[in-house]
C-alpha positions as CSV (number, residue, x, y, z in Angstrom):
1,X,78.1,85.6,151.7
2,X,77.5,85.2,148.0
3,X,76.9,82.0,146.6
4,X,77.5,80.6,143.5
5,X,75.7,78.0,141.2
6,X,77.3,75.1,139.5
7,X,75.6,72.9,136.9
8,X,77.3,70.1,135.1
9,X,74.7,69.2,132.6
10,X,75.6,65.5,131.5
11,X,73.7,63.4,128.8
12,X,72.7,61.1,131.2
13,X,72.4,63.2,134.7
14,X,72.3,66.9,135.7
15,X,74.6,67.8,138.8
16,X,74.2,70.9,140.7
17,X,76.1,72.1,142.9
18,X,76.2,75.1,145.4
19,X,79.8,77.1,146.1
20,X,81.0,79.7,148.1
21,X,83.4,82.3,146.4
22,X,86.1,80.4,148.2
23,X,84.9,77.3,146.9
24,X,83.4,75.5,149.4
25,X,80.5,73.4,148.4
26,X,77.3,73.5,150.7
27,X,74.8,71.5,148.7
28,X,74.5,69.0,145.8
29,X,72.0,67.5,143.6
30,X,72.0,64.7,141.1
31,X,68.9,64.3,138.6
32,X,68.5,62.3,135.5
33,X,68.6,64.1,132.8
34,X,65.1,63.3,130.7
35,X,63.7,66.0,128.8
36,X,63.9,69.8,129.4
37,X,60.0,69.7,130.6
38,X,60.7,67.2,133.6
39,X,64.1,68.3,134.5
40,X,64.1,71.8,133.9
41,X,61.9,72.2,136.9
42,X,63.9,71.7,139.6
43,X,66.9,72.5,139.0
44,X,65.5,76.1,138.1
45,X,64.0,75.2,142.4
46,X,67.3,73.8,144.1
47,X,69.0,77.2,142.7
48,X,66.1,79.4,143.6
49,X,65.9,77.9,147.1
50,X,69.7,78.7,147.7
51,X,69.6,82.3,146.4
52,X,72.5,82.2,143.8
53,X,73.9,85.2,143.3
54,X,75.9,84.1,140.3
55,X,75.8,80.9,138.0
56,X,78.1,78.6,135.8
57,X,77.2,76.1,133.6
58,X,79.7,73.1,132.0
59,X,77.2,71.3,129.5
60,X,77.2,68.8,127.1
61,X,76.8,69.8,123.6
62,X,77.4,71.5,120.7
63,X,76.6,74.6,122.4
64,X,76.3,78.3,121.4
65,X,78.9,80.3,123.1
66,X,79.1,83.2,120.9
67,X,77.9,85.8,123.8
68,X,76.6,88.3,121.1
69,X,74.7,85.6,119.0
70,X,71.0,85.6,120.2
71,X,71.1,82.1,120.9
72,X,74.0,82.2,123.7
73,X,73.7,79.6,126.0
74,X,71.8,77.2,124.0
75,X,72.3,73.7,123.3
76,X,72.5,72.8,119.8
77,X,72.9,70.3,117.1
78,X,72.9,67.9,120.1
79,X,71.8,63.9,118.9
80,X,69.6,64.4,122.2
81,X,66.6,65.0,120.5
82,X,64.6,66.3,123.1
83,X,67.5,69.3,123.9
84,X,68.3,69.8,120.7
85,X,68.2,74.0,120.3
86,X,66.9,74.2,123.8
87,X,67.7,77.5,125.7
88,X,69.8,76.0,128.8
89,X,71.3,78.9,130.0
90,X,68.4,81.8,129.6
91,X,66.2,79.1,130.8
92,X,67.9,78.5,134.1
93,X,68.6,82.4,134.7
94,X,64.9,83.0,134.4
95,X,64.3,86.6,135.5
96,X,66.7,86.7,137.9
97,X,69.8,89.6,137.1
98,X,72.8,87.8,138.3
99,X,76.3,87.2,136.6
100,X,76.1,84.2,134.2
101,X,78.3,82.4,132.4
102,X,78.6,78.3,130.2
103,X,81.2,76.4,128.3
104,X,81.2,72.6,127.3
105,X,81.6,70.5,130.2
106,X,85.5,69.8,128.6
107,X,86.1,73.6,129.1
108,X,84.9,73.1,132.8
109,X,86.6,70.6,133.8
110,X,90.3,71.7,132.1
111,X,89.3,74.6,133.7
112,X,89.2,73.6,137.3
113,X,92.5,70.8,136.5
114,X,94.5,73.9,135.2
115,X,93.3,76.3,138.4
116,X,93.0,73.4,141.1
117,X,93.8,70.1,140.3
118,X,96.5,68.4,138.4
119,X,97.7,70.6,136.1
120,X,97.5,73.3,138.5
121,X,99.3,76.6,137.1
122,X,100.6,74.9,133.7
123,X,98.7,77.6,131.1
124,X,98.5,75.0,127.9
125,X,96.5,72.0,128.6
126,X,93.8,69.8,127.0
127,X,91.0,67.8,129.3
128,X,89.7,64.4,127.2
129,X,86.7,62.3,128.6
130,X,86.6,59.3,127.2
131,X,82.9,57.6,128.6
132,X,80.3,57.1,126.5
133,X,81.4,59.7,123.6
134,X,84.8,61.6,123.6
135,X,84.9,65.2,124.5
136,X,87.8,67.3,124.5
137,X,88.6,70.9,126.2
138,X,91.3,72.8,125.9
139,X,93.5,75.8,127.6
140,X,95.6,77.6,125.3
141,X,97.9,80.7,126.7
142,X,95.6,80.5,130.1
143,X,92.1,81.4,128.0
144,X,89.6,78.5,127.3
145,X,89.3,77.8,123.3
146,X,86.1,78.4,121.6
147,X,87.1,79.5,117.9
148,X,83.9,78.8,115.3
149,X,82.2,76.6,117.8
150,X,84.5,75.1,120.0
151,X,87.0,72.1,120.1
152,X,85.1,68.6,119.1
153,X,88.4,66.4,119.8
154,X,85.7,63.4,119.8
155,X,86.0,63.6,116.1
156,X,89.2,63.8,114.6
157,X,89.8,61.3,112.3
158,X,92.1,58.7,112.6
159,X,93.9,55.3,111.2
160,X,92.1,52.5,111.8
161,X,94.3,49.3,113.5
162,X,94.5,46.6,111.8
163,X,93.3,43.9,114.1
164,X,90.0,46.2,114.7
165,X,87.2,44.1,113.8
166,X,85.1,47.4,113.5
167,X,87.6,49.7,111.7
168,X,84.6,52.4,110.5
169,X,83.6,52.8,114.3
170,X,80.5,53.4,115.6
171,X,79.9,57.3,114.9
172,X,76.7,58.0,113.0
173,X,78.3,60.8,111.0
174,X,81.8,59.5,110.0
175,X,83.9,57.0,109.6
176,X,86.7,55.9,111.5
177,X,86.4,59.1,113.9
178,X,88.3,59.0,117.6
179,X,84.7,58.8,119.3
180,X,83.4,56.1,116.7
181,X,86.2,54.2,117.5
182,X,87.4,54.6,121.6
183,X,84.2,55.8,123.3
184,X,82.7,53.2,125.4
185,X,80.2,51.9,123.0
186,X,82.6,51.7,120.1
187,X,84.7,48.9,122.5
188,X,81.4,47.1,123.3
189,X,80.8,46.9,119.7
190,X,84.3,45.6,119.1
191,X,83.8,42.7,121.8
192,X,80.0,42.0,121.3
193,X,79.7,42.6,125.1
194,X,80.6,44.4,128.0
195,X,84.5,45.7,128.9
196,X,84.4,45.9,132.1
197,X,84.6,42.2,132.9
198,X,87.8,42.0,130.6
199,X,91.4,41.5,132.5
200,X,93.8,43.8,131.4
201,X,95.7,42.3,128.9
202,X,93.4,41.7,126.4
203,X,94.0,43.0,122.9
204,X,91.2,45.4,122.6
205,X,92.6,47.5,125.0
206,X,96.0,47.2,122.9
207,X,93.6,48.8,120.3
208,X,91.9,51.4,122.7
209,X,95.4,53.0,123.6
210,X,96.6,53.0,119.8
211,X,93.5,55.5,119.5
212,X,94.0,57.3,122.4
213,X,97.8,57.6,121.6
214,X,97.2,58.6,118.0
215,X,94.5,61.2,119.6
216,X,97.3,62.2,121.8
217,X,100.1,62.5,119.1
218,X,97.9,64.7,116.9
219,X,96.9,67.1,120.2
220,X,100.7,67.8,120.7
221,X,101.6,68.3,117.1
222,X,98.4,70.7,116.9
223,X,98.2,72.5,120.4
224,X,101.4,71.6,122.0
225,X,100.1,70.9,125.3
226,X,102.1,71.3,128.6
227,X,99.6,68.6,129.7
228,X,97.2,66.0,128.7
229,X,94.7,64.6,131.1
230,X,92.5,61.5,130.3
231,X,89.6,61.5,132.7
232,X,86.1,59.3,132.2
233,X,84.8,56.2,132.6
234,X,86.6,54.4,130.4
235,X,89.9,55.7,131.9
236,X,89.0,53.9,135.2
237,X,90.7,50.8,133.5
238,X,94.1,52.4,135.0
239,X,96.1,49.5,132.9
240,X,95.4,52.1,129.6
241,X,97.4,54.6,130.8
242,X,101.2,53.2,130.9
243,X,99.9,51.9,126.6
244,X,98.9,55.2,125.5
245,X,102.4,56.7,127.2
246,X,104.1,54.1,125.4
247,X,102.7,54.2,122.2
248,X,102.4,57.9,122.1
249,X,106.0,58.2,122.3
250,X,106.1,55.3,119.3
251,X,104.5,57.4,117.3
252,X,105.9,60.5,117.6
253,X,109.4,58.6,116.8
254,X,111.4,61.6,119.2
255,X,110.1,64.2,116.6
256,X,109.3,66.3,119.5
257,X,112.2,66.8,121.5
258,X,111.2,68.0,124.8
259,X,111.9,65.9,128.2
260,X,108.3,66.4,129.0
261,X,108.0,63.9,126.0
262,X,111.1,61.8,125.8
263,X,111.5,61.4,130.0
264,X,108.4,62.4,131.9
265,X,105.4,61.3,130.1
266,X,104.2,59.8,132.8
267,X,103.7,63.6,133.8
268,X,102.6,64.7,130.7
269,X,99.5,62.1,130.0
270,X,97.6,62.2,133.5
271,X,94.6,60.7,135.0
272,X,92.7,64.2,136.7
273,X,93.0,64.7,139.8
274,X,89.3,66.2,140.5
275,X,87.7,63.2,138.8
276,X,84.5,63.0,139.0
277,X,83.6,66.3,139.9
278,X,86.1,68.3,137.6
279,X,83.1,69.4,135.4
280,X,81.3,70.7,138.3
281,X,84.0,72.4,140.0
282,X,84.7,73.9,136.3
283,X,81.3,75.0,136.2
284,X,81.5,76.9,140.2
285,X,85.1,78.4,138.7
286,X,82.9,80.0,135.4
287,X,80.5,81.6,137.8
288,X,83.0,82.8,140.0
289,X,84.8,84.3,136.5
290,X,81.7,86.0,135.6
291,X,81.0,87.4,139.2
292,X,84.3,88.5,139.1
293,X,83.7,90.4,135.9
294,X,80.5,92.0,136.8
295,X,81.8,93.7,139.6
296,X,84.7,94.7,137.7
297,X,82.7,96.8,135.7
298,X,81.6,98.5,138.6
């Protein structure tokens, strides 16, 4: 029986996972993530002691995915210092020869809503976490988007609201960006405290969903999206969903004139269904791709 590892590498923990090719798990490990020297370590052990025969890795980023560039499967321009242009994927491989393969953790986890979960067989959708930053992955005709780089939804730019007492955000490289201005800090920094101890109705949550709903008018005008899923921690706070529907139909102002829009949003703009393993799962359905492929090729 071949097995198949999955890593979704987070900015604040590393969890592994161990899949069958049908996709039952058999093991799982959480570790902080702290620098590559103390984590690196075992991880490269809780794969080694399982006897992968493939790997997939969803990671946070800005990655290189470019599989001919000589840094594939690297980690970036990342703001953690410590990873910054660190070698994830050849790291993790080591020596051993098996099929491998690593996206953002965005790309993982629309990829295992699209094949399992929510959006299940829709072939146009994009994944958002909105947590402590805002990532975005997106399927487009079936195939994962990578382009230059690949998507970095977190920082579209958009228009301030006018009773935001911190219109510039919190992003230290622009102003007024989606992830400066709806990730979780950006509301902490709005409120001087902690969200979570808010009730629903108050108004900085009015201002979290005009973000998300501009984020979501500008995805549909750009990608045009069967589905959009808002997963993360911020998106536990279930009252944001039926605002963003709302709003995001304000906005567009029935330009788009589609039923998925105008009568079944509530279909359209989804919590995931996989939540909180979607980026894991992604991750097992990469490897499983790459397997695939290899023995393909013969």
């Amino acid at each position: 029986m071949s097995k198949i590892g999955a890593l979704e590498a987070g900015g604040t923990k590393m969890v592994l996972g161990i899949f069958t090719e049908a996709g039952e798990e058999l093991d799982r490990l959480t570790l902080p993530t702290l620098t590559p020297a103390e984590t690196l370590p075992p991880m490269r052990a809780f794969f080694d002691g399982h006897g992968i025969d493939a790997l997939g890795i969803g990671s946070f980023g800005p990655l290189a995915l470019n599989e001919q560039a000589h840094n594939y499967g690297s980690i970036t321009s990342t703001p953690k210092l410590a990873w910054r242009d660190f070698p994830l994927l050849p790291a993790l491989r080591g020596e051993r020869s098996i099929p491998c393969a690593m996206d953002t953790d965005v790309n993982a986890a629309v990829l295992a809503e699209a094949e399992l979960g929510v959006a299940k067989g829709l072939t146009d959708v994009v994944y958002i976490t909105v947590g402590t930053g805002v990532g975005g992955g997106v399927l487009s005709g079936g195939r994962l988007v990578h382009g230059l780089l690949h998507p970095e939804v977190g920082h579209m730019l958009l228009r301030p609201h006018p009773d935001d007492p911190n219109p510039r955000g919190v992003c230290p490289y622009h102003d007024g960006c989606l992830e400066g201005l709806a990730a979780g800090p950006a509301i902490g920094a709005r409120i001087g405290g902690d969200a979570r101890d808010l009730p629903d109705d108050h108004p900085t949550f009015r201002i979290e969903a005009e973000y998300l709903a501009q984020m979501c008018v500008n995805l549909i005008m750009t990608l045009s999206p069967q589905c959009i899923i808002l997963g993360g921690g911020v998106m536990q706070r279930e009252a944001l969903y039926p605002l963003v529907r709302a709003r995001t139909q304000a906005l567009l102002g029935g330009y788009v004139q589609s039923p998925a829009v105008l009568e079944h949003i509530d279909r359209m703009i989804v919590p995931p269904a996989l939540f909180p393993v979607s980026g894991l799962v992604g991750s097992y359905l990469l490897g499983k791709q790459a397997l695939d492929r290899t023995r393909a090729k013969g």
